[in-house]
N, C-alpha and C positions, 0 to 999 in steps of 0.2 A: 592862675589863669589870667592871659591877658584882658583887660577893659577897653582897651583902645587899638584901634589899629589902621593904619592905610592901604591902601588897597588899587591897585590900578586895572584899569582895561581898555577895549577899543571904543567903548558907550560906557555912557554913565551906570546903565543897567549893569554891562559886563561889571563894571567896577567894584559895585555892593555885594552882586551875589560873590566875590571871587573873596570880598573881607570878609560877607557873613559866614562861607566855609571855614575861613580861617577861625573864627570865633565859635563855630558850631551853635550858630543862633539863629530865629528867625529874624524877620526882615521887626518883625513887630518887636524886638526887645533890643534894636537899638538907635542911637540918634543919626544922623545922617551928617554932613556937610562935605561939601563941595569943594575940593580946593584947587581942582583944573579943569573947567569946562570943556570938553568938546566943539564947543561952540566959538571959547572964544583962542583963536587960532590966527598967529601973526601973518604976516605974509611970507617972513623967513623960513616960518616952520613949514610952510605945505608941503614942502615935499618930504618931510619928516615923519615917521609910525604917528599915527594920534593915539594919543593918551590921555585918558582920565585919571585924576586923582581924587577917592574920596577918605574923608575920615570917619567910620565906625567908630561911637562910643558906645558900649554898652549902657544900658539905661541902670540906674540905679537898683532896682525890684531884681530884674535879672543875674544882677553884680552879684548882692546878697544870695539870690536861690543859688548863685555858680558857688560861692564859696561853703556855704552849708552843705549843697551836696556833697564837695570839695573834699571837704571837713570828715561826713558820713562814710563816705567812700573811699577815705585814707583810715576810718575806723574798720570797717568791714574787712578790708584788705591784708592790715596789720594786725587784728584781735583776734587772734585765732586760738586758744588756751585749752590745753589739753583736759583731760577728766581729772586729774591728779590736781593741776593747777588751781581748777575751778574749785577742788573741794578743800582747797589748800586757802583760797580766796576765802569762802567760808567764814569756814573755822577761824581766820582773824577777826573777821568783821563782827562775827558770831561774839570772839572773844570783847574786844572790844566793846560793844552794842549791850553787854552782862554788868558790866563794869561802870558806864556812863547811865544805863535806866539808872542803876542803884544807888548811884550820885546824886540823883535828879529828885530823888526821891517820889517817884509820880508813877502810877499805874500805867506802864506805855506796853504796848504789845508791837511785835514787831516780826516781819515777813521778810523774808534773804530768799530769792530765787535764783538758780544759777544758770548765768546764759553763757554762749560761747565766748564771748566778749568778756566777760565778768559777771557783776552781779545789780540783778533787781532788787531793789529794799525797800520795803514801805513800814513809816513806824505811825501806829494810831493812838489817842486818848480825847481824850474832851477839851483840853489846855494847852496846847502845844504849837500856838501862834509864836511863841517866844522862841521856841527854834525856826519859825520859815519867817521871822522876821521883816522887813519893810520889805516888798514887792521879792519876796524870795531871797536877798542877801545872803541870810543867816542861811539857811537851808541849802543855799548851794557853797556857802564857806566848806558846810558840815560834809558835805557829797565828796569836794576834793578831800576832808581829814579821811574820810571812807577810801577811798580810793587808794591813796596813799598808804593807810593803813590794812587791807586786804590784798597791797602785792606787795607786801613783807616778804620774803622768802623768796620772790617769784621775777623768774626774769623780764618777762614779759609783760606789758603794762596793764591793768585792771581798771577796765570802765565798770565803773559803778553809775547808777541812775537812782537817784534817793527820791522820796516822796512821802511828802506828811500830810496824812488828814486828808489826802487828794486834791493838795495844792495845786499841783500843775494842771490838771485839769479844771477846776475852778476856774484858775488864772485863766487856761484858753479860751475857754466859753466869755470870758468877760471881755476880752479884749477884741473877740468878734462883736458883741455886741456894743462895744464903744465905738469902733469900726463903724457900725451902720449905723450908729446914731448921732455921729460927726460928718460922717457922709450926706445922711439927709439934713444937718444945718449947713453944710454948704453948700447946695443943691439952693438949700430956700433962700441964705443970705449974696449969695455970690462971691464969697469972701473966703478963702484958703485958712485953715486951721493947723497950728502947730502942736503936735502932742510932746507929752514932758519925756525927756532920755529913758532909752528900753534899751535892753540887751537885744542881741542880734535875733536870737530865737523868736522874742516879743515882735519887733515888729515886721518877719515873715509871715507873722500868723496876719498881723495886718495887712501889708501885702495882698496877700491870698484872699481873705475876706472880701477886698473888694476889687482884686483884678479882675472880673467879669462887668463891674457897673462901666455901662458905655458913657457914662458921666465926670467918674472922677479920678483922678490920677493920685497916686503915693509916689511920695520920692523920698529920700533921706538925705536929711543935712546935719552938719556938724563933726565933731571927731568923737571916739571912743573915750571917754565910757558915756559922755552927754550925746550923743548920734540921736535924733529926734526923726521923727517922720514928721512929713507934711504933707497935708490933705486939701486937695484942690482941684476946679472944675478943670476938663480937659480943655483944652484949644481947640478949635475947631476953626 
């Protein structure tokens, strides 16, 4: 999906909505600038069409929810796996998942639900930080060997979604709540806060959390895999 775009019309107005079509955004999730006034108009040109130029950039928050959905909806599209496949998927991961507890030596019980896509997995015990490792790492190394390892046989690709101890969900709730509690210290300090590199999933969920406060703006800076957000009062 494009992020940037130029855009022209007969008024500056004409000009945005004719980019924001092309973007399928609204006017609020992107930047604006100006690169040919209306206004200002030589004396050569009068008798020439008038034309505006502007340049749409997509705002950063936006960039991210386009590629995520992107992403979502190149899954949904493409993961379509028959009843055979799915019980095909299983059964390796089944196989596999007998194999690795036993290794492990550790009472772990574990859940394979099958979805059109592939498979749901959730493994539980009392101990089991050392698999979802520093902010999920480990846990999702483990989700790709799953994935991998459940379309064995199969032509078409297996999404697997792994979950330990009810990590992912832990995780979400925490990082709303760091969310509004970095939000209200920039509120009180005046002073813009950098959070340390997340995965792209992480900081959607930021995002989201606080794209309703009429206060404070999220953007994303950096490159992959250190991409950091940062948390700051709006302009006004």
């Amino acid at each position: 999906m494009e992020n940037k775009v130029v855009a022209e019309g007969k008024t500056t107005n004409e000009a945005i909505e004719n980019g924001l079509k092309i973007l399928k955004v609204s006017k609020n999730k992107v930047d604006i600038k100006v690169l040919e006034n209306e206004d200002k108009r030589s004396f050569f040109s009068i008798l020439t069409p008038r034309v505006v130029k502007v340049e749409l950039t997509l705002k950063e928050q936006a960039n991210e929810e386009a590629e995520v959905s992107k992403r979502n909806n190149k899954i949904k599209q493409e993961i379509i796996l028959s009843e055979e496949e799915q019980q095909k998927a299983q059964e390796n991961a089944e196989e596999f998942l007998k194999v690795f507890i036993e290794k492990l030596d550790e009472k772990i019980s574990y859940k394979i639900e099958k979805e059109k896509s592939g498979l749901k997995i959730e493994l539980n015990s009392e101990n089991l930080g050392y698999l979802i490792g520093y902010r999920g790492e480990t846990l999702y190394s483990l989700q790709n060997i799953l994935a991998a390892i459940a379309g064995k046989g199969i032509d078409n690709r297996v999404r697997v979604i792994l979950d330990i101890e009810g990590y992912k969900q832990k995780r979400e709730k925490t990082l709303e709540e760091l969310a509004q509690k970095v939000a209200k210290t920039v509120i009180r300090t005046k002073k813009p806060v950098k959070l340390e590199p997340m995965k792209a999933y992480e900081r959607k969920i930021i995002h989201s959390e606080l794209q309703n406060n009429d206060k404070i703006d999220t953007t994303s800076m950096g490159e992959e895999p250190h991409r950091r957000i940062v948390i700051s009062l709006k302009n006004k």
